[in-house]
C-alpha positions in Angstrom: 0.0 0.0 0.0 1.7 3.4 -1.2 2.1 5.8 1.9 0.2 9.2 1.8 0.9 12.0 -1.5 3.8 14.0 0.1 4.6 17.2 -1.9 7.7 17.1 -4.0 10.7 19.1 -3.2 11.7 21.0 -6.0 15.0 23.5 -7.1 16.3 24.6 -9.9 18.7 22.9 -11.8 21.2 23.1 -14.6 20.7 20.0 -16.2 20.2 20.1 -20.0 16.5 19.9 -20.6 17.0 17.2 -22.4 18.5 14.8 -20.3 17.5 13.2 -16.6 18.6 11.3 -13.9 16.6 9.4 -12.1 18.1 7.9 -8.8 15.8 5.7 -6.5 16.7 4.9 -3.0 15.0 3.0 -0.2 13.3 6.1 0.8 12.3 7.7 -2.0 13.3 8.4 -5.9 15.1 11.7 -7.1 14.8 13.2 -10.4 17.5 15.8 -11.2 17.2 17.4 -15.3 15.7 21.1 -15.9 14.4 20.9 -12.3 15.8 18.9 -9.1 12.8 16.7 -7.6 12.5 14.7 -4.3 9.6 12.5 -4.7 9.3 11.6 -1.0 6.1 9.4 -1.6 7.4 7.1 -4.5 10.2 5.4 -2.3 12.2 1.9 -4.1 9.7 -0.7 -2.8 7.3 0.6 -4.4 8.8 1.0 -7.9 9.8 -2.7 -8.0 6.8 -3.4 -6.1 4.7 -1.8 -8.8 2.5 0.6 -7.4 5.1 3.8 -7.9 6.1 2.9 -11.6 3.3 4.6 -13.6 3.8 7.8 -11.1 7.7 7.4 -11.3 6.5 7.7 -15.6 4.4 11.0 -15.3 7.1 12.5 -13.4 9.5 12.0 -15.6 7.2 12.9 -18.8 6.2 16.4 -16.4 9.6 17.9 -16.4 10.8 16.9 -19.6 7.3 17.9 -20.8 9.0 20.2 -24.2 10.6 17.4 -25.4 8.9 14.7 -24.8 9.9 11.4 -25.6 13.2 12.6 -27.5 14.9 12.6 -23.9 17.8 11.1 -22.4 17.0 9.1 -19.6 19.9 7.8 -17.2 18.7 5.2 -14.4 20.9 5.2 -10.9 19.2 2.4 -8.9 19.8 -1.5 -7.9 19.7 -3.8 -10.9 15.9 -5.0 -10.3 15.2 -1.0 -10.1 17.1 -0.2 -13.0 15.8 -3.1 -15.4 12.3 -2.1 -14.6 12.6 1.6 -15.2 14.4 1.3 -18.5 12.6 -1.6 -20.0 9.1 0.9 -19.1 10.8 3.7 -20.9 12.2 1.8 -23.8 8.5 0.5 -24.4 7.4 4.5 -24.6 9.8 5.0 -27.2 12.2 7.6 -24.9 16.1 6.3 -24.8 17.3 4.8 -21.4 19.9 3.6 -19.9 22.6 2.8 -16.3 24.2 4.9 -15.0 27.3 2.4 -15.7 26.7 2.1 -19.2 27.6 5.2 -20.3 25.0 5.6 -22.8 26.8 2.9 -25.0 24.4 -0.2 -24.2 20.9 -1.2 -23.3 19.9 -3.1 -20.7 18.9 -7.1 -22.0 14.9 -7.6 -22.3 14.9 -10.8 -20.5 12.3 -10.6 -17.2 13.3 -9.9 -13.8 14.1 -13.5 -11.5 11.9 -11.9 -8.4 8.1 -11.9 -8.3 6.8 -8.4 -8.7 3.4 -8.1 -6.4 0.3 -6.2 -8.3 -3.0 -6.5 -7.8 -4.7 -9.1 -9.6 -7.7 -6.9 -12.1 -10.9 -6.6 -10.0 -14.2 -5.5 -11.1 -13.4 -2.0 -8.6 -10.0 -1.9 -10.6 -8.7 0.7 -13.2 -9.4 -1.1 -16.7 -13.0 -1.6 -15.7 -16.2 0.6 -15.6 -19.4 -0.1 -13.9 -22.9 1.6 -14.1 -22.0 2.8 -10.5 -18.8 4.9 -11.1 -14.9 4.6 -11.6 -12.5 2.3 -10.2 -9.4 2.5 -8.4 -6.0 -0.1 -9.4 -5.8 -3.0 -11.5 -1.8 -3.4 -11.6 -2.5 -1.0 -14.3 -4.5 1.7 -15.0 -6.5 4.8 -13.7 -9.4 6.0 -15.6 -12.2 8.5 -16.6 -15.7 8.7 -15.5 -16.5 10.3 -18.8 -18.6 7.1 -19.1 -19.4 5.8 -15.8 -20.9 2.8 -17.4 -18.1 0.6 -18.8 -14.5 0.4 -20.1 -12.4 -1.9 -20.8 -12.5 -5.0 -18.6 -9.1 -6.1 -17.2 -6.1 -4.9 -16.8 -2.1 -4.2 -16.0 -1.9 -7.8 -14.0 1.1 -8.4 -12.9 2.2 -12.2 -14.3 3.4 -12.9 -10.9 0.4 -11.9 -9.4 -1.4 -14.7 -10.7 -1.6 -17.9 -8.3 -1.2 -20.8 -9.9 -4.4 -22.5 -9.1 -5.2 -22.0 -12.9 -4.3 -25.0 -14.0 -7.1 -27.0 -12.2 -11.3 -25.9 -12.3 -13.2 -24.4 -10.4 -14.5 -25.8 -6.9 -17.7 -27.5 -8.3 -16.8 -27.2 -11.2 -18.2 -30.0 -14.0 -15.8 -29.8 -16.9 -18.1 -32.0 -18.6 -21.1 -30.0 -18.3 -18.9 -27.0 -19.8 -16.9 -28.3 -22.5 -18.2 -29.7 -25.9 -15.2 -31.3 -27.9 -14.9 -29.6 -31.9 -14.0 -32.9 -33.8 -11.4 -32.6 -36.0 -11.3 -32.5 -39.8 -10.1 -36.2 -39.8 -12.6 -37.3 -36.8 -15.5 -35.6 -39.0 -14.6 -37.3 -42.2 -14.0 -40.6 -40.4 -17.3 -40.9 -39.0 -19.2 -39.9 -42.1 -16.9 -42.6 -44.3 -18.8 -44.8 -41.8 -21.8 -43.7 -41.8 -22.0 -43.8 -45.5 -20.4 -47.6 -45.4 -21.4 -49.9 -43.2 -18.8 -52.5 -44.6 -16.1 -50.3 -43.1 -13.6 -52.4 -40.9 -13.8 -51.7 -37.2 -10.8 -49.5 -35.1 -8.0 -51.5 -34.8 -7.7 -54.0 -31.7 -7.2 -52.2 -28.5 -8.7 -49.2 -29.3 -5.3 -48.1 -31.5 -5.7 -45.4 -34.3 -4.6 -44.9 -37.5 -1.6 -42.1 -37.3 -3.6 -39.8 -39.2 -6.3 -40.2 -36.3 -3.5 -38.7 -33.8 -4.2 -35.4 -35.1 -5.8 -32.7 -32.1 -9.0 -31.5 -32.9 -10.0 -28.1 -33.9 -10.1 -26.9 -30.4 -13.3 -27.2 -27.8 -16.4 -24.9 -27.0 -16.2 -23.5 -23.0 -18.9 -21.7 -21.6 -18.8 -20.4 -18.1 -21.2 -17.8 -16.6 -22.8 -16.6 -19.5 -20.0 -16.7 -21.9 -19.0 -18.9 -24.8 -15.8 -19.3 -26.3 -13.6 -21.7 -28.8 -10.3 -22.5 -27.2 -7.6 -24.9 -27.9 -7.9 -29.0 -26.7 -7.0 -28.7 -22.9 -8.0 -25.2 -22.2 -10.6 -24.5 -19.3 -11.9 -21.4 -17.8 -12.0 -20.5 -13.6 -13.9 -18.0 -12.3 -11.5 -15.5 -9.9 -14.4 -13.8 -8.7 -13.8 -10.8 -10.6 -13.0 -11.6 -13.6 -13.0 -14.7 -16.2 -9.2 -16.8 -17.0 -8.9 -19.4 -19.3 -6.1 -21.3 -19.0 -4.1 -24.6 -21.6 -1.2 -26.6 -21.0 1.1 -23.6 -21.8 1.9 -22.5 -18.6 3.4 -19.2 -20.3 -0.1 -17.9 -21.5 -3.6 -16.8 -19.9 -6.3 -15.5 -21.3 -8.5 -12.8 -19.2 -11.8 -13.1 -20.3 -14.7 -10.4 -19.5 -18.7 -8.9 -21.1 -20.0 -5.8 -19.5 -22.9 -4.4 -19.9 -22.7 -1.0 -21.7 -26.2 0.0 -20.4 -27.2 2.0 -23.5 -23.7 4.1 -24.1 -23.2 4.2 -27.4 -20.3 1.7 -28.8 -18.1 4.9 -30.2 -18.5 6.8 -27.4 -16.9 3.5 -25.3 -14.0 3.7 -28.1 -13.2 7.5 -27.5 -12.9 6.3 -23.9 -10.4 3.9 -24.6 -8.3 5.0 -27.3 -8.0 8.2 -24.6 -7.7 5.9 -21.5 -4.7 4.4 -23.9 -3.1 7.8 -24.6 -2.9 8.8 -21.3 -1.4 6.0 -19.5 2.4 5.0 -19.3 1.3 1.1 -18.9 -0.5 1.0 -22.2 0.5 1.9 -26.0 0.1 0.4 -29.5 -3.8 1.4 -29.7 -5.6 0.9 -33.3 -8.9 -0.2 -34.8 -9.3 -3.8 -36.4 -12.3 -5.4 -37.6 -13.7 -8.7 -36.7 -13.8 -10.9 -40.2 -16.6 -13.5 -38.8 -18.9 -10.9 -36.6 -18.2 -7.5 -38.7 -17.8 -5.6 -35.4 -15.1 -2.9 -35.1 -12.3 -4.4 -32.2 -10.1 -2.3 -30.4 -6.4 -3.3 -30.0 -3.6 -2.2 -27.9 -1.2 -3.7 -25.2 -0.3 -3.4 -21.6 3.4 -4.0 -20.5 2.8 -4.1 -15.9 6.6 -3.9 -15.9 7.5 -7.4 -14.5 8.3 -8.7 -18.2 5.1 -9.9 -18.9 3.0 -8.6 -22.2 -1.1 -8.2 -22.2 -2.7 -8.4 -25.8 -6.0 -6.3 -25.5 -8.7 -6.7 -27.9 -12.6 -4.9 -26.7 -15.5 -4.8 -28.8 -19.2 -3.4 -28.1 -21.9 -6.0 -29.1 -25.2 -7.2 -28.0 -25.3 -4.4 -25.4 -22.2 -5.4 -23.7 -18.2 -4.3 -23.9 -16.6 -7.7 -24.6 -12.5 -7.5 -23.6 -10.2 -10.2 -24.3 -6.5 -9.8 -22.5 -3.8 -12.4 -23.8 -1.5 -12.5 -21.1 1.7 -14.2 -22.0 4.9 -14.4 -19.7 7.6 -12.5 -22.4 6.5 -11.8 -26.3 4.0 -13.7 -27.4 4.7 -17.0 -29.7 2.9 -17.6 -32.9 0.6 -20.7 -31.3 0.0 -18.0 -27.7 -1.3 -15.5 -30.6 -3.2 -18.4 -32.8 -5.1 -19.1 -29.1 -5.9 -15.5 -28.4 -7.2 -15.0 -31.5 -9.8 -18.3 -31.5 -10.9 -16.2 -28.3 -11.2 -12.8 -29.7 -13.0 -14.4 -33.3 -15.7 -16.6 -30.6 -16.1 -15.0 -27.3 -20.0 -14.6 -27.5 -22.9 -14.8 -24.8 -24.3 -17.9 -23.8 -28.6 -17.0 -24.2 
C-alpha cells in the first residue's frame, strides 16, 4: 500500500532539458534534469513493487514535458530497479539507460528472476467501468468517469500476481457439463466414411488409431457464466471472482476473459474512452482499430506491459449491449501458437442466451 501523497521538493537545476537522472533509494526516488525533484512518496519498494512505476513515468514525462519522448533518460538504482525503469521507458519510445553504461548499451529484455506483487484486475480496478462509477488499481490503469458505465475489462496484471491455481477448475466445477469437444477435420470425415459404409472395418484391436487419427482437434467450445468461447484441446476457464481466465497446457499464456454491460452508451462513445484511456497511461500503448472478419464488429487493440516482463494483448469490442474484452497474457512476447489461441478467443467469445 503506497504511503500518503507528500509534496515534491523542488530546485532549480542546470541539467540540459534534455536529459534526466533518475536515482531511487529505499526512501524515495530523485529526479535531477531542468528541475531537481524529491519524490518523497514514491520510495524503491514501491517502484519494484509496482504501485510507484506509472507515477515514477508521469514525473518524468512532467519535467521533460518540451521534449517529450526525444529525452535522455539515465537510471541510478539496484539492478531490479534499473531493469524495470528502462525496459518501461524503452516501451514509450524515450532512450534509457545505467548509469554504468555510459550511454553505449541497453539493458537485455529478459524478465526480472523476483516476483513483482500487483494487484490481480478486479471488477473496482482501473481497466473496468461499472454503471456505478470509476474504479481505483488493476496493476494497471486509472481512468475517466467520462462514461461511468463501462471500459475496458481487465487490466495491467502483474504475471506474478497470478496464483497458480489456474491449472485446475473451479471448486464445483463439471468440466463435462462446460466443455463440448470440436471434432477434428479427420474425426469428421471418419465418422461420415462410416456412416455412408457400413462395410467399413472396425478401429483396430485395443482401441489403436490410425496415425492420421492422432491429429488434435479443432479446439473445444467453454462456456462459463454466460459466456461462450472456442479454445484450444486442454484449455478450461475458472472463475476468480472478478473476472474470467482461461487457461491450456502452456503454462506461459492466460487468457482474461470479460462482457460488461454498456447500459445504452453508445459503442463509439466506449471507443473515444479507450483509445483516450490508452493515450494517457504510461502502462498501455500500440492502440488501433481492427475489424472482426466473422462478426463485422469494429475491435479495439492495444497492449499493456505491468513492468514485470510480462506482455497483455488487448482486444474490446461493443456487441449485444455489452463491452466484450479479451487480454492475452503471456509471460515475455508472445509466440505464434500463444497468438493463434488468443485469436480463437477474440473471433468466438459470444454470450451464452
Amino acid at each position: 500500500m503506497s504511503s500518503p501523497a507528500t509534496p515534491p521538493t523542488v530546485e532549480n537545476g542546470s541539467a540540459a532539458p534534455d536529459t534526466l537522472t533518475i536515482t531511487v533509494l529505499d526512501t524515495a526516488t530523485i529526479f535531477e534534469g531542468p528541475d531537481t525533484v524529491y519524490r518523497y512518496d514514491l520510495p524503491g519498494t514501491g517502484v519494484t513493487e509496482g504501485w510507484a512505476l506509472a507515477a515514477v513515468i508521469d514525473q518524468a514525462k512532467e519535467l521533460c514535458s518540451l521534449h517529450w519522448p526525444e529525452v535522455e533518460i539515465i537510471i541510478d538504482a539496484d539492478e531490479p530497479t534499473t531493469e524495470l525503469l528502462t525496459r518501461t521507458l524503452l516501451n514509450k519510445g524515450v532512450a534509457a539507460y545505467p548509469t554504468e553504461a555510459l550511454r553505449e548499451t541497453a539493458l537485455p529484455t529478459e524478465p526480472q528472476d523476483h516476483e513483482v506483487e500487483i494487484a490481480r484486475p478486479t471488477t473496482g480496478g482501473r481497466h473496468r467501468f461499472h454503471g456505478g462509477g470509476l474504479a481505483a488499481r488493476l496493476g494497471l490503469h486509472p481512468f475517466h468517469l467520462a462514461i461511468v458505465a463501462v471500459i475496458v475489462a481487465v487490466g495491467a496484471v502483474s504475471w506474478w500476481a497470478i496464483d497458480n491455481q489456474s491449472g485446475r477448475p473451479a471448486p464445483g466445477q463439471d468440466p463435462d457439463a462446460v466443455i463440448a469437444a470440436h471434432p477434428g477435420p479427420g474425426e469428421r470425415a471418419g465418422e461420415a466414411a462410416a456412416a455412408e459404409d457400413p462395410t467399413a472395418p472396425d478401429p483396430a484391436p485395443g482401441g489403436e488409431e490410425p496415425d492420421d487419427a492422432a491429429e488434435p482437434s479443432a479446439g473445444v467450445v467453454l462456456e462459463h457464466s454466460g459466456l461462450r468461447l472456442a479454445a484450444p484441446v486442454g484449455f478450461h476457464v475458472d472463475n476468480r471472482g472478478d473476472a474470467l481466465l482461461a487457461t491450456g497446457d502452456d503454462p506461459d499464456l492466460r487468457i482474461h476473459l470479460a462482457a460488461d454491460p454498456v447500459h445504452n452508451v453508445p459503442a463509439e462513445a466506449v471507443h473515444r474512452e479507450i483509445e483516450t484511456m490508452v493515450a494517457e497511461d504510461p502502462t498501455l500503448d500500440g492502440f488501433h482499430r481492427d475489424e472482426d472478419p466473422g462478426r463485422g464488429d469494429e475491435v479495439l487493440v492495444y497492449q499493456e506491459l505491468p513492468g514485470d516482463g510480462s506482455e497483455v494483448a488487448w482486444s474490446t469490442w461493443v456487441a449485444a449491449g455489452h463491452q466484450f474484452s479479451v487480454g492475452c497474457h503471456t509471460r515475455t512476447t508472445p509466440t505464434l501458437p500463444q497468438q493463434a489461441a488468443c485469436r480463437m478467443a477474440v473471433e468466438s467469445l459470444s454470450m451464452t442466451g
